[in-house]
N, CA, C and O atoms as a GROMACS GRO file, in nm:
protein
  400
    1UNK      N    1  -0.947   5.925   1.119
    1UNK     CA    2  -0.974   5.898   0.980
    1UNK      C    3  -0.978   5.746   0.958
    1UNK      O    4  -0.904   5.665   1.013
    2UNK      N    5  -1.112   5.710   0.836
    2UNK     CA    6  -1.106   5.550   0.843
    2UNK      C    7  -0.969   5.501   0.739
    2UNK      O    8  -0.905   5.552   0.648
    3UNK      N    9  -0.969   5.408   0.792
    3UNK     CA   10  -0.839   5.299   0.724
    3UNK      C   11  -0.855   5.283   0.584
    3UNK      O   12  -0.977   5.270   0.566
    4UNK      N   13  -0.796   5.278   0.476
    4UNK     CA   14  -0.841   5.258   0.354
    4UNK      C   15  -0.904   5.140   0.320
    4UNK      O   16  -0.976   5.121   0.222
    5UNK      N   17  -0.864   5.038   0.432
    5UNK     CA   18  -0.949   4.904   0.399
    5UNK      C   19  -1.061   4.895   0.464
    5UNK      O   20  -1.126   4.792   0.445
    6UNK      N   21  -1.085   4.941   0.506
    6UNK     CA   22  -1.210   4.953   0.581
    6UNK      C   23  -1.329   5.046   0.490
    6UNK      O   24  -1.438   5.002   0.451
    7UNK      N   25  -1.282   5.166   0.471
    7UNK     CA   26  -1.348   5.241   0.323
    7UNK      C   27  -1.414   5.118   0.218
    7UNK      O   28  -1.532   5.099   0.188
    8UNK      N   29  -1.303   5.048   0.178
    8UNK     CA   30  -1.311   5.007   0.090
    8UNK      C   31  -1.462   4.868   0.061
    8UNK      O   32  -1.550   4.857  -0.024
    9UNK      N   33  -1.417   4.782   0.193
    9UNK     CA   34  -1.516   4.734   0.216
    9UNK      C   35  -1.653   4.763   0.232
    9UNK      O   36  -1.747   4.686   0.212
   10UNK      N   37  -1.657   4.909   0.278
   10UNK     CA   38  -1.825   4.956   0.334
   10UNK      C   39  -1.805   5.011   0.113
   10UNK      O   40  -1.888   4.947   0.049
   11UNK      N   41  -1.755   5.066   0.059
   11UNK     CA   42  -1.819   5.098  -0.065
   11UNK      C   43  -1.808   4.954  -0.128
   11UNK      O   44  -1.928   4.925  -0.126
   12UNK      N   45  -1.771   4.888  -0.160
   12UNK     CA   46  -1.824   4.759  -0.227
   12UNK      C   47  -1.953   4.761  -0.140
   12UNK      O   48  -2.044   4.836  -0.174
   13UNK      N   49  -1.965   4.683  -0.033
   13UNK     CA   50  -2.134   4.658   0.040
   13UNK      C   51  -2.224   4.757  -0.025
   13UNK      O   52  -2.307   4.713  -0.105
   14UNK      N   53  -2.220   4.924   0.006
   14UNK     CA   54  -2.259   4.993  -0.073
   14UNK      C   55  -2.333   4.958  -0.208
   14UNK      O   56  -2.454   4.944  -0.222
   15UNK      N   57  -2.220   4.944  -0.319
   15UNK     CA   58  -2.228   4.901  -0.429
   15UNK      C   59  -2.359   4.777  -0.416
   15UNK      O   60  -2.477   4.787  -0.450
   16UNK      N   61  -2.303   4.688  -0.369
   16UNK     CA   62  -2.415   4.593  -0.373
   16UNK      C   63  -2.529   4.602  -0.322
   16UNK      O   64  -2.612   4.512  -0.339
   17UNK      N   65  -2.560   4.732  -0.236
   17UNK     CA   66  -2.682   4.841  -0.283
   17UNK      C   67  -2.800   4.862  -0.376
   17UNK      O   68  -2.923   4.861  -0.362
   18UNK      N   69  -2.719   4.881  -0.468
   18UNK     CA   70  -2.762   4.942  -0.604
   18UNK      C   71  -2.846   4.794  -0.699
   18UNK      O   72  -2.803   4.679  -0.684
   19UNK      N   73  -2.944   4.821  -0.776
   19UNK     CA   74  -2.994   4.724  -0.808
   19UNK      C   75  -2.938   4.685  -0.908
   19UNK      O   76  -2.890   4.777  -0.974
   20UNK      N   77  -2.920   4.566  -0.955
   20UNK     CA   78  -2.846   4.508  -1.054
   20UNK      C   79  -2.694   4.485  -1.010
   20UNK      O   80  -2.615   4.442  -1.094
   21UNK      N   81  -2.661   4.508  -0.904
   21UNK     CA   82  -2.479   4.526  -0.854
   21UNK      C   83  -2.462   4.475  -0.784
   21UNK      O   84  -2.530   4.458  -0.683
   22UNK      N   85  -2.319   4.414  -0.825
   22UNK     CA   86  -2.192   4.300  -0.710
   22UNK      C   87  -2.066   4.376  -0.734
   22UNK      O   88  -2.025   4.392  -0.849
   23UNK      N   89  -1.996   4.425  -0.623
   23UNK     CA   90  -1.898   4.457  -0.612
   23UNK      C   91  -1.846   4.386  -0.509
   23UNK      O   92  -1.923   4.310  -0.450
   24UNK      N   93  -1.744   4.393  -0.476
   24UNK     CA   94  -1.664   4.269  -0.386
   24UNK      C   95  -1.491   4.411  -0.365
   24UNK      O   96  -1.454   4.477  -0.462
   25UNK      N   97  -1.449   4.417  -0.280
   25UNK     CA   98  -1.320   4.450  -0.229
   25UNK      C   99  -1.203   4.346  -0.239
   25UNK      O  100  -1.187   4.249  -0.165
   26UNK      N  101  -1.120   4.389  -0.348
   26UNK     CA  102  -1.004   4.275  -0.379
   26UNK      C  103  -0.962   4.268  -0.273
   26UNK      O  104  -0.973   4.353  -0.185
   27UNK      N  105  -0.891   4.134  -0.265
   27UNK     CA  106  -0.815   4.112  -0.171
   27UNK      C  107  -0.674   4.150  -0.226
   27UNK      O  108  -0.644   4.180  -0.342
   28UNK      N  109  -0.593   4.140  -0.115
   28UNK     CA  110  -0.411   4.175  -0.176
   28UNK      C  111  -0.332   4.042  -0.148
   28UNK      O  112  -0.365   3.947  -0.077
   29UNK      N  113  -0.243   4.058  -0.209
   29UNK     CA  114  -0.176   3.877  -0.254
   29UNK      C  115  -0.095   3.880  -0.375
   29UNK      O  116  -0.095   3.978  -0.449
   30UNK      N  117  -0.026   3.780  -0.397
   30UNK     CA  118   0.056   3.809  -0.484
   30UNK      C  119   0.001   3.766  -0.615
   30UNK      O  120  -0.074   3.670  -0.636
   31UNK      N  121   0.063   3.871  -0.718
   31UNK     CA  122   0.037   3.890  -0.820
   31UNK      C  123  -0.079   3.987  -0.896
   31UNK      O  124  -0.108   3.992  -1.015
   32UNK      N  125  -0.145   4.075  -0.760
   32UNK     CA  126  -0.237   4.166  -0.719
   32UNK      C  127  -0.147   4.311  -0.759
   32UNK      O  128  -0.201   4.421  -0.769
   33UNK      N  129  -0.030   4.289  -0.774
   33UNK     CA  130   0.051   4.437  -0.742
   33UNK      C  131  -0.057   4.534  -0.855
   33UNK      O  132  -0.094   4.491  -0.964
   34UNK      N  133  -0.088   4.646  -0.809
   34UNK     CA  134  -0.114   4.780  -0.910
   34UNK      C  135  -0.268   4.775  -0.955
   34UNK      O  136  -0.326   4.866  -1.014
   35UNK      N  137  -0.324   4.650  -0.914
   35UNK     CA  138  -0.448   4.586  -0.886
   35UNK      C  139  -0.553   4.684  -0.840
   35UNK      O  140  -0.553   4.682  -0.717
   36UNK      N  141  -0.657   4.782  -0.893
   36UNK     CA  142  -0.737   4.831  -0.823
   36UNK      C  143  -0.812   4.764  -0.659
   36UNK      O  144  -0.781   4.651  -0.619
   37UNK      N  145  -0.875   4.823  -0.609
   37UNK     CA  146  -0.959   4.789  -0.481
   37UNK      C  147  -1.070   4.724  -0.501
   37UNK      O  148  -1.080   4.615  -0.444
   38UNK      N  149  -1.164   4.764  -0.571
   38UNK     CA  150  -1.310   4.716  -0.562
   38UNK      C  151  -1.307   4.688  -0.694
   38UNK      O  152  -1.257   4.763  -0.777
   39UNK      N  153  -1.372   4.559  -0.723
   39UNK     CA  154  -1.388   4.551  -0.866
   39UNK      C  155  -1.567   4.466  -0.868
   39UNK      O  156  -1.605   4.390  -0.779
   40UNK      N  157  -1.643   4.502  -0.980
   40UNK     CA  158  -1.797   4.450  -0.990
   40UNK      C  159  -1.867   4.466  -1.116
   40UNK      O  160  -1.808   4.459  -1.223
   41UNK      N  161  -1.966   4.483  -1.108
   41UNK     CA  162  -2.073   4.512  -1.240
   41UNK      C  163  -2.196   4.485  -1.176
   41UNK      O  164  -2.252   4.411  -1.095
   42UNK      N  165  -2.222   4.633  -1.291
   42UNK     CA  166  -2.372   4.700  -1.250
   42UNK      C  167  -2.416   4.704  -1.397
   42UNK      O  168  -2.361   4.737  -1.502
   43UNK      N  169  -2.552   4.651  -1.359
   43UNK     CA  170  -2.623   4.649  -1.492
   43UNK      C  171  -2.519   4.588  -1.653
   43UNK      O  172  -2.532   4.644  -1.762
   44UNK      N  173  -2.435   4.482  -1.632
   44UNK     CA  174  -2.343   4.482  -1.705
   44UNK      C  175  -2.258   4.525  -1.722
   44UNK      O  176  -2.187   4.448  -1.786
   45UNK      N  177  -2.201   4.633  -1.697
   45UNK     CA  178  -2.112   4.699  -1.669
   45UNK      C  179  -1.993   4.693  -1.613
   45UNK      O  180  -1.988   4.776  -1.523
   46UNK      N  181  -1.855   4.611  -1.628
   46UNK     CA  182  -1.734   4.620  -1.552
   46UNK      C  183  -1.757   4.779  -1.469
   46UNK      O  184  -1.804   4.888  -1.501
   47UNK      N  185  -1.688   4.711  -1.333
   47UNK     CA  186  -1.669   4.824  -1.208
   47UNK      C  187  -1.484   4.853  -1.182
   47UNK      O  188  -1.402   4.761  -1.194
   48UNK      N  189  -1.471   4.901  -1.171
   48UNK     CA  190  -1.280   4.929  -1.141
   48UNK      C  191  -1.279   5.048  -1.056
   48UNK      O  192  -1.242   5.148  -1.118
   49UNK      N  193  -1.309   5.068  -0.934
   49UNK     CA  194  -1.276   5.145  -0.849
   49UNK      C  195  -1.128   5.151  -0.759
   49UNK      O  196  -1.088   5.055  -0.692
   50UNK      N  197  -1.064   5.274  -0.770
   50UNK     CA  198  -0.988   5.256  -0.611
   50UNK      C  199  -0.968   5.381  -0.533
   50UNK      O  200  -0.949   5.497  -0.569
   51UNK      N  201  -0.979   5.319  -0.398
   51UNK     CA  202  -1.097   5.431  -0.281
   51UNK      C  203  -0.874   5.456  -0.259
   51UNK      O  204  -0.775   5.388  -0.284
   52UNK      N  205  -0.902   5.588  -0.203
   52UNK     CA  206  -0.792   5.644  -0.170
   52UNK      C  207  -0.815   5.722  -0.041
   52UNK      O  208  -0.934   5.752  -0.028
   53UNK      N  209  -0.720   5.773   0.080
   53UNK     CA  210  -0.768   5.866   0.176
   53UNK      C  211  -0.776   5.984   0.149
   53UNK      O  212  -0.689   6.002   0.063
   54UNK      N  213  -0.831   6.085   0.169
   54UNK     CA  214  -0.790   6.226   0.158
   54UNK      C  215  -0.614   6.273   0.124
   54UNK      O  216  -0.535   6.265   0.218
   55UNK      N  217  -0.586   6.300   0.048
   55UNK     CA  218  -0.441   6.341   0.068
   55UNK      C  219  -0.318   6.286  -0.024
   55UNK      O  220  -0.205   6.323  -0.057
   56UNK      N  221  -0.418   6.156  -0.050
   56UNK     CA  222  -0.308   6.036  -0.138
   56UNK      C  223  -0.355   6.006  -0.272
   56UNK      O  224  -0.473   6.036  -0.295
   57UNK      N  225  -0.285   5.951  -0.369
   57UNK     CA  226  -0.316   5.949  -0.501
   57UNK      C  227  -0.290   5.833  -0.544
   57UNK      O  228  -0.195   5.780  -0.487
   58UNK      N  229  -0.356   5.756  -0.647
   58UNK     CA  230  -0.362   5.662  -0.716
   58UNK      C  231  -0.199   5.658  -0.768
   58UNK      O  232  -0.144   5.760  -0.810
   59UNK      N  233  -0.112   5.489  -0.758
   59UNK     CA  234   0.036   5.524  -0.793
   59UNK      C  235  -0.001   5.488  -0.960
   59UNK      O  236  -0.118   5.476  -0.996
   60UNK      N  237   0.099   5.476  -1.043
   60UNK     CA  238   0.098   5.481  -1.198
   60UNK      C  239   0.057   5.343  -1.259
   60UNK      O  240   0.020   5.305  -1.370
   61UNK      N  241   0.076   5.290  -1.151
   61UNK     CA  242   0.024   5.143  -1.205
   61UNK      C  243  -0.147   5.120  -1.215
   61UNK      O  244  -0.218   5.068  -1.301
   62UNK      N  245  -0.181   5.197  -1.061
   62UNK     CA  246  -0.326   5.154  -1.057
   62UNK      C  247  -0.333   5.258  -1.168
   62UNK      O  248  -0.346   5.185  -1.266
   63UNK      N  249  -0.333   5.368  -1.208
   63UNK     CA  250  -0.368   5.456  -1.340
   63UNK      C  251  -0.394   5.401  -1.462
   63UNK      O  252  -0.485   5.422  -1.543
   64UNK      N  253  -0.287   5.318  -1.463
   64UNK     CA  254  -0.232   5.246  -1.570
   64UNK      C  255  -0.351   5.107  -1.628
   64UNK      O  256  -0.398   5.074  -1.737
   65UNK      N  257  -0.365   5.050  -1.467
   65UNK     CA  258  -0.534   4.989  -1.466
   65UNK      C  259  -0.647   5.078  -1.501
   65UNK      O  260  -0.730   5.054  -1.588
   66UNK      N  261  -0.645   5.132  -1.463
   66UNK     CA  262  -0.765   5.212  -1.427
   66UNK      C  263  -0.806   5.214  -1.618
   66UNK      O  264  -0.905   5.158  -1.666
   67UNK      N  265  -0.700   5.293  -1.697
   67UNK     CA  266  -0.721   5.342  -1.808
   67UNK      C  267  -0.724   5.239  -1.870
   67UNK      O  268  -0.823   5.258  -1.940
   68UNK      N  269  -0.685   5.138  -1.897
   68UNK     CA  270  -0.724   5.020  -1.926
   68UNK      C  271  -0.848   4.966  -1.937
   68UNK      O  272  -0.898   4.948  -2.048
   69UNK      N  273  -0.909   4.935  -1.826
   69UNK     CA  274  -1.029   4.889  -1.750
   69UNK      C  275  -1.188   5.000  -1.852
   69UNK      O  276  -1.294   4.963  -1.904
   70UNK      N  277  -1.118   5.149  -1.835
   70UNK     CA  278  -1.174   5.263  -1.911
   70UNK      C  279  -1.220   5.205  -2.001
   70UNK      O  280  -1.331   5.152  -2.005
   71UNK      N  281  -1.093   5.212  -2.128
   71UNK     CA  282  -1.040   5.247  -2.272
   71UNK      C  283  -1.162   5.115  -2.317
   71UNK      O  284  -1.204   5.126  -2.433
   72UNK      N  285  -1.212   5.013  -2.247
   72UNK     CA  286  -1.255   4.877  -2.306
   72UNK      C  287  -1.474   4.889  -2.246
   72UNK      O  288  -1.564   4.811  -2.279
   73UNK      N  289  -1.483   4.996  -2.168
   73UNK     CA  290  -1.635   5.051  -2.174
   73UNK      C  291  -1.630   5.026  -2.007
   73UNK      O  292  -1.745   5.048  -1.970
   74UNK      N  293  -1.552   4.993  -1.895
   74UNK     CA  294  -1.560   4.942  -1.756
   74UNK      C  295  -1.604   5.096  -1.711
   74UNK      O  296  -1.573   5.193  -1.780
   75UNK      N  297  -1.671   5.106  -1.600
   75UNK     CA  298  -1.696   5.234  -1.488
   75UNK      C  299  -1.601   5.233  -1.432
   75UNK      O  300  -1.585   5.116  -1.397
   76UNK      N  301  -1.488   5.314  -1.383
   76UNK     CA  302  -1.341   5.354  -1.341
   76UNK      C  303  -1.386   5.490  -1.260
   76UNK      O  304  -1.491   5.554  -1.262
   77UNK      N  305  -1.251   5.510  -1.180
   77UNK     CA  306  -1.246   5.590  -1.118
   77UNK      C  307  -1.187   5.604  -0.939
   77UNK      O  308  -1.186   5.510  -0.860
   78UNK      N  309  -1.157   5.694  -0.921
   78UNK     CA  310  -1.061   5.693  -0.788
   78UNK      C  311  -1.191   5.801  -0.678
   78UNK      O  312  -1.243   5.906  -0.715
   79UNK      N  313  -1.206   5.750  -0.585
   79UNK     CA  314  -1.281   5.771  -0.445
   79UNK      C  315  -1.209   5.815  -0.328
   79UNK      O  316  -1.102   5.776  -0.283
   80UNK      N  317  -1.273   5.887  -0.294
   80UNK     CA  318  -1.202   5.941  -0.141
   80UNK      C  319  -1.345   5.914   0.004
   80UNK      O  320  -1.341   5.945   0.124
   81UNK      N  321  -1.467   5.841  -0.086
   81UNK     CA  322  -1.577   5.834   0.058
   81UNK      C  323  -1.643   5.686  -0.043
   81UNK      O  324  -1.615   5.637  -0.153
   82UNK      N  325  -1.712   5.665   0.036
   82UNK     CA  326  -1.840   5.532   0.022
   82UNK      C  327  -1.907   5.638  -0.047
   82UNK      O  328  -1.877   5.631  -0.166
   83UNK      N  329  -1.987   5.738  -0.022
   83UNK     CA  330  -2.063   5.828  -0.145
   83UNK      C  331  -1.988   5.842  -0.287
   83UNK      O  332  -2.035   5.811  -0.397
   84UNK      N  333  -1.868   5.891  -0.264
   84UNK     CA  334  -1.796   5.903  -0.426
   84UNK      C  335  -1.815   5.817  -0.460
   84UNK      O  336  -1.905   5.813  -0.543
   85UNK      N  337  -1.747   5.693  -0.425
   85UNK     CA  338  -1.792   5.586  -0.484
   85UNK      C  339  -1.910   5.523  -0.521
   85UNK      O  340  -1.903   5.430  -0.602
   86UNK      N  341  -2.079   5.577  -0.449
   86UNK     CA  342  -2.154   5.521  -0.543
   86UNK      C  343  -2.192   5.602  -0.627
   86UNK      O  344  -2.263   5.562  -0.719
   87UNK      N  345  -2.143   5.772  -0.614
   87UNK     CA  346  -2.187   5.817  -0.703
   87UNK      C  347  -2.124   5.866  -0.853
   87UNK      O  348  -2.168   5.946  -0.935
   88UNK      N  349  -1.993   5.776  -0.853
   88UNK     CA  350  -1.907   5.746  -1.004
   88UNK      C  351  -1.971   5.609  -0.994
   88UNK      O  352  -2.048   5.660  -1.075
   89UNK      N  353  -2.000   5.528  -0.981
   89UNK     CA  354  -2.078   5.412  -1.048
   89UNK      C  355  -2.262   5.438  -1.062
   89UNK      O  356  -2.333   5.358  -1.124
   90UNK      N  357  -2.306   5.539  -1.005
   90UNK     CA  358  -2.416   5.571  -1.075
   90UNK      C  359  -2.464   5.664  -1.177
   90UNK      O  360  -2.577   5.678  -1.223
   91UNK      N  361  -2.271   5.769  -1.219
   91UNK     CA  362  -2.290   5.856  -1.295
   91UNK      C  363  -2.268   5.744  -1.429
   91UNK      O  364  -2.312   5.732  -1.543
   92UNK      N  365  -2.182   5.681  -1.347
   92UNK     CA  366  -2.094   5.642  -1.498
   92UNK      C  367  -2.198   5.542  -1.552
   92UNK      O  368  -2.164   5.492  -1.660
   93UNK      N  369  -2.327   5.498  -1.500
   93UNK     CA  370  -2.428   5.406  -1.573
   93UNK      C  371  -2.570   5.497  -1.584
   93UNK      O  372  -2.678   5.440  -1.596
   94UNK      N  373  -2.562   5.615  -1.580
   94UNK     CA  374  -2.661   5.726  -1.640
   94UNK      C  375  -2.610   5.756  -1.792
   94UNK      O  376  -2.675   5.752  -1.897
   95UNK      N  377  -2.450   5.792  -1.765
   95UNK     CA  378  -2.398   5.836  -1.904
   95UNK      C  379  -2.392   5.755  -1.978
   95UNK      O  380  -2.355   5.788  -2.091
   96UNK      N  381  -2.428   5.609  -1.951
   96UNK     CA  382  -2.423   5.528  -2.066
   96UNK      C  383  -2.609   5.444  -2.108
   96UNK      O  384  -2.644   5.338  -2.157
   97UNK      N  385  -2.669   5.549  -2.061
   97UNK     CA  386  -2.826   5.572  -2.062
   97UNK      C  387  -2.914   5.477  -1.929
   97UNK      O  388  -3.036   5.476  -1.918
   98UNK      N  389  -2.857   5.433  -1.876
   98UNK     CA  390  -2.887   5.343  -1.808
   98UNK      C  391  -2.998   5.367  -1.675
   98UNK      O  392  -2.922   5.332  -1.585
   99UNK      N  393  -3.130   5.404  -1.603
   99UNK     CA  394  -3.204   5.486  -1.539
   99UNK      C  395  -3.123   5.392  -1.382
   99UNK      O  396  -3.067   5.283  -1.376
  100UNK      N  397  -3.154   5.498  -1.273
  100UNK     CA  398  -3.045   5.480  -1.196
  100UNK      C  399  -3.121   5.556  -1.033
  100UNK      O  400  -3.054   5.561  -0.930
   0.00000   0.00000   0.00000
């Protein structure tokens, strides 16, 4: 099974895929604590992803981001592949009419 940082990196690249999109894989460091993984924008759009392995769950903090990031119009959401992940940042900029 791949490493979560390694995931993480191939879906940002991914991301920057997509036309109109920069995503980048945070780095970790201090003051990062609870900090989602991938953060970007597509078509304007704040990105807030965090890729997880099979099995494991987002802790309350990244949630806590996550809904945040939400609540203010950002594309959010938790990943378990490089596909999930582009395909919550290409749902989440259809649902906001965006052709994709």
């Amino acid at each position: 099974m791949e490493l979560e940082a390694k995931m993480n990196k191939k879906a940002a690249n991914a991301l920057c895929g997509l036309p109109m999109t920069f995503a980048e894989k945070r780095q970790a460091g201090p003051g990062r604590k609870g900090k989602v993984d991938v953060t970007g924008c597509s078509h304007g759009y704040r990105i807030e992803l965090e890729g997880k392995r099979p099995g494991n769950y987002p802790t309350p903090l990244q949630e806590m981001w996550l809904k945040r990031w939400h609540d203010v119009g950002a594309i959010t959401g938790v990943y378990y592949s490089v596909a999930e992940a582009v395909a919550i940042v290409t749902g989440g900029l259809r649902d906001r009419g965006v052709s994709v």
